[in-house]
Short mmCIF file of the C-alpha atoms (twelve columns), coordinates in Angstrom:
data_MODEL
# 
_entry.id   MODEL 
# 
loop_
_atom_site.group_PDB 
_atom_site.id 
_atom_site.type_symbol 
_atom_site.label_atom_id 
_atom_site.label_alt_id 
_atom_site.label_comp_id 
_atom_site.label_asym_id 
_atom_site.label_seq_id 
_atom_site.Cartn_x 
_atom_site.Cartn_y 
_atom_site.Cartn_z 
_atom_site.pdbx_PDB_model_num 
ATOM 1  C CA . UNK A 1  -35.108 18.589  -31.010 1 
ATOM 2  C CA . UNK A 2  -35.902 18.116  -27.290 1 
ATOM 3  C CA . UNK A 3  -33.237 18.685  -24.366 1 
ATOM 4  C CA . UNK A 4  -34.922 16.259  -22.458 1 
ATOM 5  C CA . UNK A 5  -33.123 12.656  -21.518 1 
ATOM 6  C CA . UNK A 6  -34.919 9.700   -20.699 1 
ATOM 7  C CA . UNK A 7  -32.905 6.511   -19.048 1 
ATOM 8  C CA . UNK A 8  -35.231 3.533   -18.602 1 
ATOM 9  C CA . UNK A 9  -34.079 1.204   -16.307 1 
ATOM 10 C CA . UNK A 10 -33.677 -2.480  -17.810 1 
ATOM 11 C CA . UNK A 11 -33.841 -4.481  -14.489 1 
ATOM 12 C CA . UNK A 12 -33.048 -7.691  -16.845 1 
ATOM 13 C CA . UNK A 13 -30.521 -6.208  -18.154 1 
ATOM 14 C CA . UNK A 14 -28.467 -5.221  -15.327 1 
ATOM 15 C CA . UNK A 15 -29.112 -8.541  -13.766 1 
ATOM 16 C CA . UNK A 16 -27.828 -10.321 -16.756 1 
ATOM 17 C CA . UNK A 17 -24.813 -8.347  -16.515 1 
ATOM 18 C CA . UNK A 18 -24.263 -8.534  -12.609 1 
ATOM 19 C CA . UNK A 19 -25.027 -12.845 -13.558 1 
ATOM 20 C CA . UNK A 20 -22.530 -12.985 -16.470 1 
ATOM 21 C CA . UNK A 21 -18.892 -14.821 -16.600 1 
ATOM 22 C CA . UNK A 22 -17.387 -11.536 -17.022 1 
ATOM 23 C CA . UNK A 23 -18.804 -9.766  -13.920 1 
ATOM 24 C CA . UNK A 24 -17.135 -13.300 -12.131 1 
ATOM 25 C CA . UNK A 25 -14.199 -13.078 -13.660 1 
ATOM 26 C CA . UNK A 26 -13.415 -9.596  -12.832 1 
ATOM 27 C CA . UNK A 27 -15.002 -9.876  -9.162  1 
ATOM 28 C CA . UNK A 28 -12.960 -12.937 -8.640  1 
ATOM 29 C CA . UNK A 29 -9.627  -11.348 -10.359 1 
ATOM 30 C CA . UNK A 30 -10.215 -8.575  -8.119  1 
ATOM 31 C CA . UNK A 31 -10.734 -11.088 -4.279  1 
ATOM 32 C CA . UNK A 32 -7.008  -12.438 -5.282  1 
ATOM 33 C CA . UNK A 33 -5.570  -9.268  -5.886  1 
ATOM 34 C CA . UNK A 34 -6.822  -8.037  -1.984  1 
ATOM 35 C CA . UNK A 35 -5.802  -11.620 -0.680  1 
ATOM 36 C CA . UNK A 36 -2.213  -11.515 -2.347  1 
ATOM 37 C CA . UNK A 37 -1.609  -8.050  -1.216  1 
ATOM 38 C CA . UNK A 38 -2.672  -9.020  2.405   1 
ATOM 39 C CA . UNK A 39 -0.294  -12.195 2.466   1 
ATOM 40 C CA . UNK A 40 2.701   -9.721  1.379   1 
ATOM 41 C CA . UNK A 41 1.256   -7.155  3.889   1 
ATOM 42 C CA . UNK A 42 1.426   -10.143 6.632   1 
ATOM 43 C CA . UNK A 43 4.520   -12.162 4.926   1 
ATOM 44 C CA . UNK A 44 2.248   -15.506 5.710   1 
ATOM 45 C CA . UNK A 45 -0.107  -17.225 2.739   1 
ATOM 46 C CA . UNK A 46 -3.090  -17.820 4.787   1 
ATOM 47 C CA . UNK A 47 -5.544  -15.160 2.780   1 
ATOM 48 C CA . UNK A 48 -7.560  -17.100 0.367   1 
ATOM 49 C CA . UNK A 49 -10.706 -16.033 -1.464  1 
ATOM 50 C CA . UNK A 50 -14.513 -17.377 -1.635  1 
ATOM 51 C CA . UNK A 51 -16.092 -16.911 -4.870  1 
ATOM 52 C CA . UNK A 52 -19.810 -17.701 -5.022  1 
ATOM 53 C CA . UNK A 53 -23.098 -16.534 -5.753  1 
ATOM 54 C CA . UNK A 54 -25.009 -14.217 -3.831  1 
ATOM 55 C CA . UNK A 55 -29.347 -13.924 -2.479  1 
ATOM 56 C CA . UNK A 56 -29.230 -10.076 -2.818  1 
ATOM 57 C CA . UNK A 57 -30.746 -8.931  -6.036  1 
ATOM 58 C CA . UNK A 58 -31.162 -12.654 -7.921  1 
ATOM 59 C CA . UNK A 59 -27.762 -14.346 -7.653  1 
ATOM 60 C CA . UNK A 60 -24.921 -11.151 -8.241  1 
ATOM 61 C CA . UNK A 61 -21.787 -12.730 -7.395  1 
ATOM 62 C CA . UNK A 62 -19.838 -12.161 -4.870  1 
ATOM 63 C CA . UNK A 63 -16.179 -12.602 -3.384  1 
ATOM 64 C CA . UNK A 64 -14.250 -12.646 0.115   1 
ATOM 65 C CA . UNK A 65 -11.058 -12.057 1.140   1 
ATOM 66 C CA . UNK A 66 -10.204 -13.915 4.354   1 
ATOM 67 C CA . UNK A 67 -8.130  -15.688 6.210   1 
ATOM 68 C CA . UNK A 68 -7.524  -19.610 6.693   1 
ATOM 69 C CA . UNK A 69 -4.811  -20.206 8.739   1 
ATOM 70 C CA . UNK A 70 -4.104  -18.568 12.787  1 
ATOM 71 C CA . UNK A 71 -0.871  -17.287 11.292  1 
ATOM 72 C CA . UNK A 72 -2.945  -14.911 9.041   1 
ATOM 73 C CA . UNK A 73 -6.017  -14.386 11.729  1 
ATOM 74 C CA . UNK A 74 -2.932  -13.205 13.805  1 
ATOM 75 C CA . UNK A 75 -1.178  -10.834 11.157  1 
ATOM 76 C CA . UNK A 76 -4.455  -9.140  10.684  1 
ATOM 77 C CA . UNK A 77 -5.230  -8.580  14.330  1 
ATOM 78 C CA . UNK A 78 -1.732  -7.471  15.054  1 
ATOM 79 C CA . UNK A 79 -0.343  -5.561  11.388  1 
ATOM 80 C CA . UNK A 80 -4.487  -4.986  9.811   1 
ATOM 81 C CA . UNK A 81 -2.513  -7.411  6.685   1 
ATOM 82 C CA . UNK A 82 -6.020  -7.286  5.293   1 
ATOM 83 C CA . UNK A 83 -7.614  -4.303  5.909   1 
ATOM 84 C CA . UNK A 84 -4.136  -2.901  4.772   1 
ATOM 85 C CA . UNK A 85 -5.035  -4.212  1.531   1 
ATOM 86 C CA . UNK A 86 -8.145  -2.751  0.809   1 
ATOM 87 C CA . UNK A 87 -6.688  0.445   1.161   1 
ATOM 88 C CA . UNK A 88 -3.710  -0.183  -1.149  1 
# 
């Protein structure tokens, strides 16, 4: 028996993963989480998410945190409510 390891890459795989509802449920979970820690780091609920579909790599999806209202713009400017909870 060999010691040597071969990995082949599945490209089709991984992109049927990074496509699936799972991958958007968890990415999406994940965006609310940072937004609802940023509205408690800001005491304002003006951090929503934006889940969608991304170009990079055949449709991955991606999410944003960000804020909707000038209350929020101003707690992250002023208190980093948002940045504060990327690093929570």
């Amino acid at each position: 028996m060999s010691d040597d390891v071969r990995i082949q890459f599945d490209s089709a795989g991984f992109k049927a993963l990074l496509e699936s509802d799972g991958v958007c449920d968890l990415v999406t979970d994940t965006a609310e989480d940072i937004a609802q820690r940023a509205n408690a780091n800001g005491n304002t609920d003006g951090f929503a998410t934006s889940v969608m579909r991304g170009g990079y790599g055949g449709g991955r999806w991606i999410a944003f945190a960000k804020s909707t209202t000038a209350e929020a713009t101003k707690a992250e400017a002023e208190e980093k409510a948002l940045t504060r909870a990327l690093q929570e």
